[in-house]
C-alpha positions, -999 to 999 in steps of 0.1 A, spaced: 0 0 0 27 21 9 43 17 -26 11 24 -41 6 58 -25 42 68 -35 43 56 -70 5 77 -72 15 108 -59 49 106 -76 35 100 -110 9 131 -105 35 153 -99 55 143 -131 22 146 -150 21 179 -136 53 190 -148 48 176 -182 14 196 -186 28 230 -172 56 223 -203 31 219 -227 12 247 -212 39 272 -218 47 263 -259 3 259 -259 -26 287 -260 -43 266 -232 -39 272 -195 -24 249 -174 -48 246 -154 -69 234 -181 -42 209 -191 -43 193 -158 -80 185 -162 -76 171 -190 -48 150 -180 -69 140 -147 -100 132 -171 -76 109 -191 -62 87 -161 -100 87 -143 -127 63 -147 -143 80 -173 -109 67 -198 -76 51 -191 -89 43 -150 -56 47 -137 -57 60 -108 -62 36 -74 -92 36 -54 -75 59 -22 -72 86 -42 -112 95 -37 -103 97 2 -78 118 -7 -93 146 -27 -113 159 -1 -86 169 15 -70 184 -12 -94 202 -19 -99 221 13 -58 228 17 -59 241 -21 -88 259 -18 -79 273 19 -43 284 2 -62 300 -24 -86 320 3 -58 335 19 -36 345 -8 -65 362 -20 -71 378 12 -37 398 6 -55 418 -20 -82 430 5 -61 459 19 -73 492 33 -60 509 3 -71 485 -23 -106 483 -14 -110 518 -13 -99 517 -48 -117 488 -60 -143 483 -34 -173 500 -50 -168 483 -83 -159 449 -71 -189 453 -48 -213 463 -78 -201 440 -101 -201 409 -77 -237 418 -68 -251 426 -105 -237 388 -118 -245 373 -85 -287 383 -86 -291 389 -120 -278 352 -127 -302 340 -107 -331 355 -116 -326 346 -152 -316 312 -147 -345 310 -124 -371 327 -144 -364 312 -179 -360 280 -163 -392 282 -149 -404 296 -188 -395 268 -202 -412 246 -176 -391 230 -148 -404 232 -117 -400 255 -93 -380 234 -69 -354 230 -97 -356 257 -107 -351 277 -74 -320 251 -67 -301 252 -101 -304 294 -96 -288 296 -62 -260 273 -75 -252 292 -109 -241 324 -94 -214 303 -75 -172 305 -89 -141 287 -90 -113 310 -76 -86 277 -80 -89 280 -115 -96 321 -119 -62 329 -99 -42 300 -116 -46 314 -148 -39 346 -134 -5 341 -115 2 313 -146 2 346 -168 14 370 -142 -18 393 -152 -16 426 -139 -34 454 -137 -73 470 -130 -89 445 -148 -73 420 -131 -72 434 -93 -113 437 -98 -115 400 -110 -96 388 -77 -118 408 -56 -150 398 -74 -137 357 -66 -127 368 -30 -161 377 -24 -183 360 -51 -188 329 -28 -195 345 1 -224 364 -16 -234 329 -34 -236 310 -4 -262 331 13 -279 331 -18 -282 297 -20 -293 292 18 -317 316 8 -333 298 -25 -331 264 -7 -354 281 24 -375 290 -1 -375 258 -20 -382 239 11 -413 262 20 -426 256 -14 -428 220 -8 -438 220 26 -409 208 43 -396 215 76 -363 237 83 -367 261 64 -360 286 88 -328 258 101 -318 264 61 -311 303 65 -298 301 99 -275 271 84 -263 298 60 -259 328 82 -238 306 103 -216 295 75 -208 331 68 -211 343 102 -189 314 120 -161 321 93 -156 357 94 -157 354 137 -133 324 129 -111 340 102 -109 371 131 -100 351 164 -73 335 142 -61 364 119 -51 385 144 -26 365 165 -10 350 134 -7 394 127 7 397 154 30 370 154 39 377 114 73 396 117 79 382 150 91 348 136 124 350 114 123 344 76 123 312 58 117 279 78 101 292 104 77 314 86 72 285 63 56 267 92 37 292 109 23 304 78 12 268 65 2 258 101 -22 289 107 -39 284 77 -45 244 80 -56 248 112 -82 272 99 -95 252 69 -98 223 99 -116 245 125 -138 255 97 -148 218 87 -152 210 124 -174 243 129 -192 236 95 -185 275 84 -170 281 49 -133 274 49 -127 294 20 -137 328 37 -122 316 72 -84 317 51 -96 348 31 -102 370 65 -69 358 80 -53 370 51 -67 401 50 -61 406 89 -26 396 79 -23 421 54 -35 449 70 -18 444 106 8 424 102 48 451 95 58 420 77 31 411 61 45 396 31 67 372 45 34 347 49 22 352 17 54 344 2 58 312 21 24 300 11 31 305 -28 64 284 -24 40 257 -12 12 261 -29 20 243 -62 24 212 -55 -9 207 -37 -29 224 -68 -11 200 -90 -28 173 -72 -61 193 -67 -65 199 -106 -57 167 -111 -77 148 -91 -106 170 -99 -101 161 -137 -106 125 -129 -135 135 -108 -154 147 -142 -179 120 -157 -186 126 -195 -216 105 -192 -233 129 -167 -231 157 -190 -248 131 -216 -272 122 -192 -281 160 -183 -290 166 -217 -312 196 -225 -316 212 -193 -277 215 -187 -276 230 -222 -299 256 -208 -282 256 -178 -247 267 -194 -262 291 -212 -283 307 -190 -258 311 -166 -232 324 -193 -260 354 -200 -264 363 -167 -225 366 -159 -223 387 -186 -255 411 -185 -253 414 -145 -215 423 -148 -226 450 -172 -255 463 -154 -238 463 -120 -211 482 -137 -231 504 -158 -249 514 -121 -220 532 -105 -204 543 -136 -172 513 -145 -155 521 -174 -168 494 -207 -134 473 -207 -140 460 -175 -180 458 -169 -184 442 -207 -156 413 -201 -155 407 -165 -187 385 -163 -166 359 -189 -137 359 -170 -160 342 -138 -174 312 -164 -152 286 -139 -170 267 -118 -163 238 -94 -167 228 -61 -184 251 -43 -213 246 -69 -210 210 -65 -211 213 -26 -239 229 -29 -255 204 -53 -249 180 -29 -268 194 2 -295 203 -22 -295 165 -30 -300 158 5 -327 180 16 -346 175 -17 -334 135 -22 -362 127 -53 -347 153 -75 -313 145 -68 -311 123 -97 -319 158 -119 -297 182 -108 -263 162 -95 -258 152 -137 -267 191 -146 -243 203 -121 -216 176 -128 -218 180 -163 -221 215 -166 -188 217 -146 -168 197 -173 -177 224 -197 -173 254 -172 -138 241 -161 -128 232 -195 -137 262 -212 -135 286 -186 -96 292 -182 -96 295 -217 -122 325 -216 -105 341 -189 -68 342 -199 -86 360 -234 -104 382 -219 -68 390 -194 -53 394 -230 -82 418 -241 -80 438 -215 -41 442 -220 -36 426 -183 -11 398 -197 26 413 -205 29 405 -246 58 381 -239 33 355 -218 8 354 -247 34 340 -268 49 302 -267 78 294 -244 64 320 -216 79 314 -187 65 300 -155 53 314 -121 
């Protein structure tokens, strides 16, 4: 067994490697090169990989994903938000209601039912920052267009999640079950219980950031603080992502040396989304989006509208110039776990339409995760984010 797990994890990395080379003499993203080479090796082709490996994604996934919340937390300075914070607030907002009222409202048009309906619109507004800030950092983006995509991914989920809390209340009301009311407290708490969370531990490691001397040590404080978050979030059942996203930002705005954390999470932070990409590749099932069929077709696109139209009219409200309102909603077409979390509770509180909205969600998300880096490093290019010499093959890496 012990072989096994060695030989596995060894081989992923190398496949990493190997798609980050092609990547760089390739249009595609990485990122999108690692899902594909995870959908090779899955069971949906070659069925490579060993059973363990579903125990182990899971975990992944939350020390990825908690990585990702608090290097984006960095970005959520004093200084930047006053620069950024009215548009990243509109913007997040206008794609956030606007794709779910038309996903919700056409749906219903074309004659799903309302439970569906209400379900697959609090799960559409929800993003993949893995993917969004891979292809960022992958192309060393830079500039407005950029800082207001991190922000709008920083935040999208939070606003998503109460959302969805929201939707499924009102789902469960329309069918007569009980806990509703639970459902919106469940919510509140998930937001709630991580930004107390991402406080209470924020501020020590703040204080302690500067305190510690470079390298090793801050190596191990930084990676420790922020496991020990994502775990005190599972255990608490708050939103892990938003627990590492407020200790960044704590970090970031209190700590003298506050880039010394930062620094030692991104020399760390590879490896584990090799595996995380990777993993999640083999997680995609062709045959669901086969299954989905007509309504995941609708799905995708309705989704795709409303990112697009509620970027521009939240922009378009408090005055954003065109080249980022008219291209931002594009560059949030990514979507993953959170969406399929969500999927997943629906599934349980709503257990005999399970069967019709897991293969909508799950094959949906092959598209969205496929597609979606592309999208997004174009509309970085557009937007004259991405230095000339990255766009063309043999860029370098991170």
């Amino acid at each position: 067994m012990v072989e096994q797990v060695l030989i596995t994890f060894g081989g992923l990395f190398l496949l990493g490697l190997v798609a980050d080379l092609i990547g760089r003499h390739s249009p595609l993203p990485r990122v999108t090169l690692l899902l594909l080479s995870g959908f090779a090796i899955g069971p949906s082709l070659l069925d490579w990989l060993p059973d363990f490996t579903d125990d182990w994604f899971p975990v992944l996934t939350d020390i990825a994903l908690a990585m990702i919340g608090f290097l984006l937390g960095q970005k959520m300075t004093r200084a930047g938000l006053a620069e950024l914070g009215r548009p990243v607030l509109a913007l997040s907002l206008g794609e956030v209601l606007v794709t779910a009222l038309l996903v919700f409202s056409l749906l219903l048009l074309f004659g799903v039912s309302v439970e569906i309906a209400l379900l697959l619109a609090g799960i559409a507004p929800a993003s993949a920052p893995a993917a969004t800030v891979d292809v960022v950092h992958e192309y060393r983006a830079s500039g407005r267009f950029t800082d207001t995509l991190l922000g709008i991914v920083a935040i999208d989920d939070a606003w998503g999640l109460l959302l969805f809390s929201l939707l499924l209340a009102i789902a469960q009301a329309q069918t007569g079950q009980q806990g509703a009311v639970d459902s919106v407290l469940h919510g509140g708490w998930e937001i709630g219980g991580a930004l107390i969370l991402g406080l209470a531990l924020g501020l020590p490691m703040a204080y302690i950031t500067g305190r510690v001397r470079p390298g090793e040590p801050t190596q191990a404080e930084a990676l420790g603080l922020v496991m020990l978050g994502a775990g005190l979030a599972e255990w608490l059942n708050v939103s892990y992502i938003l627990t590492a996203m407020i200790m960044g930002a704590m970090v970031a705005n209190v700590a003298h040396h506050h880039d010394r954390p930062f620094r030692a999470i991104k020399g760390f932070e590879w490896p584990f989304m090799i595996l995380f990409f990777l993993l999640a590749g083999a997680a995609l099932h062709l045959d669901a989006l086969l299954q989905a069929g007509a309504l995941a077709a609708a799905y995708i696109g309705l989704r795709t509208a409303g990112l697009v139209i509620g970027a521009r009219l939240g922009g378009r409200f408090i005055g954003i110039e065109p080249g980022v309102r008219n291209w931002i909603g594009l560059a949030l077409l990514p979507q993953a776990g959170v969406a399929i979390g969500m999927t997943l509770l629906a599934g349980q509180r709503f257990p005999e339409i399970r069967d019709t909205i897991l293969p909508v969600i799950l094959g949906s998300t092959v598209i969205f995760e496929l597609i979606g880096p592309v999208i997004t490093r174009w509309t970085l290019i557009r937007a004259g984010d991405i230095p000339s010499s990255s766009t063309h093959k043999g860029r370098s890496g991170q």
